[in-house]
MIVO-432292 format. One line per 10 residues: number of its first residue (from 1); their letters; for each residue y, x, z of C-alpha. Coordinates in pm, whole numbers. Layout:
NUM> A> Y,X,Z  ... $
// end
This chain:
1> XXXXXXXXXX> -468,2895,-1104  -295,2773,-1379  117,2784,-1416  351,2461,-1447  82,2219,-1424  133,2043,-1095  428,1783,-1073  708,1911,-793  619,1822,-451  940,1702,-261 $
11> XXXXXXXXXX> 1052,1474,15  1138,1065,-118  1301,811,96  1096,480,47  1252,167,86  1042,-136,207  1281,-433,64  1100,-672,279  1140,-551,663  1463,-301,533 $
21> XXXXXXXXXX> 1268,9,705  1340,364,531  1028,671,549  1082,982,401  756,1114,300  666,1401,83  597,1292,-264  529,1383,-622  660,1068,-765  942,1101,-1052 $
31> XXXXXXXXXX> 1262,836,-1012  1614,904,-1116  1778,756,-831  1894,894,-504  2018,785,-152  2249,944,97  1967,920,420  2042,1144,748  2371,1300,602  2174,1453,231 $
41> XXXXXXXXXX> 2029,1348,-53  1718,1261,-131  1519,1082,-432  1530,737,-378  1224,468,-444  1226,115,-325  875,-77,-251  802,-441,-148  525,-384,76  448,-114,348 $
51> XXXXXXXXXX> 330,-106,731  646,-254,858  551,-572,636  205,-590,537  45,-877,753  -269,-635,859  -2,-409,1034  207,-663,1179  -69,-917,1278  24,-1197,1103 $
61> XXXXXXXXXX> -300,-1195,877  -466,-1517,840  -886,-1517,905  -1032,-1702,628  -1340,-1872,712  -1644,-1740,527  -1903,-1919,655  -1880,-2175,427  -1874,-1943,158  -2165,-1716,227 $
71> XXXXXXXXXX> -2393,-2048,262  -2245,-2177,5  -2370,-1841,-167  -2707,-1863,-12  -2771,-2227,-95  -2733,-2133,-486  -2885,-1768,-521  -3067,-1720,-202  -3377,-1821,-358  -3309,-1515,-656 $
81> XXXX> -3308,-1287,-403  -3534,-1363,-133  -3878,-1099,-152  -4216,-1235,-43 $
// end
């Protein structure tokens, strides 16, 4: 294998600013600021979306109706499509 090609594997604390939850996840990602977390120091990246906040994960995901949509889709192209 090749020498001092692959970027430095190390452990991040990411910061969801939206639900203020912390993970500290192995990471290759560069950033020049750090964060005391669990009494050391780690590289510190903040993010505005994770599990904690995404609305799949928490269940507050709204079901769009595509019904009308896919007839909608139908009505115009279905007759491109259609094989006799």
């Amino acid at each position: 294998m090749k020498k001092n090609i692959h970027p430095d594997y190390q452990t991040v604390v990411f910061h969801d600013t939206t639900a203020n939850e912390y993970y500290k996840v192995g990471s290759t990602i560069k950033t020049d600021r750090t964060i005391d977390f669990e009494g050391q120091v780690y590289p510190y990246v903040t993010i505005e979306i994770s599990a904690a906040s995404h609305p799949v994960y928490t269940g507050k995901q709204k079901q769009v109706v595509n019904e009308g949509r896919v007839a909608r889709f139908e009505q115009q192209f279905g007759k491109l499509f259609k094989t006799k």
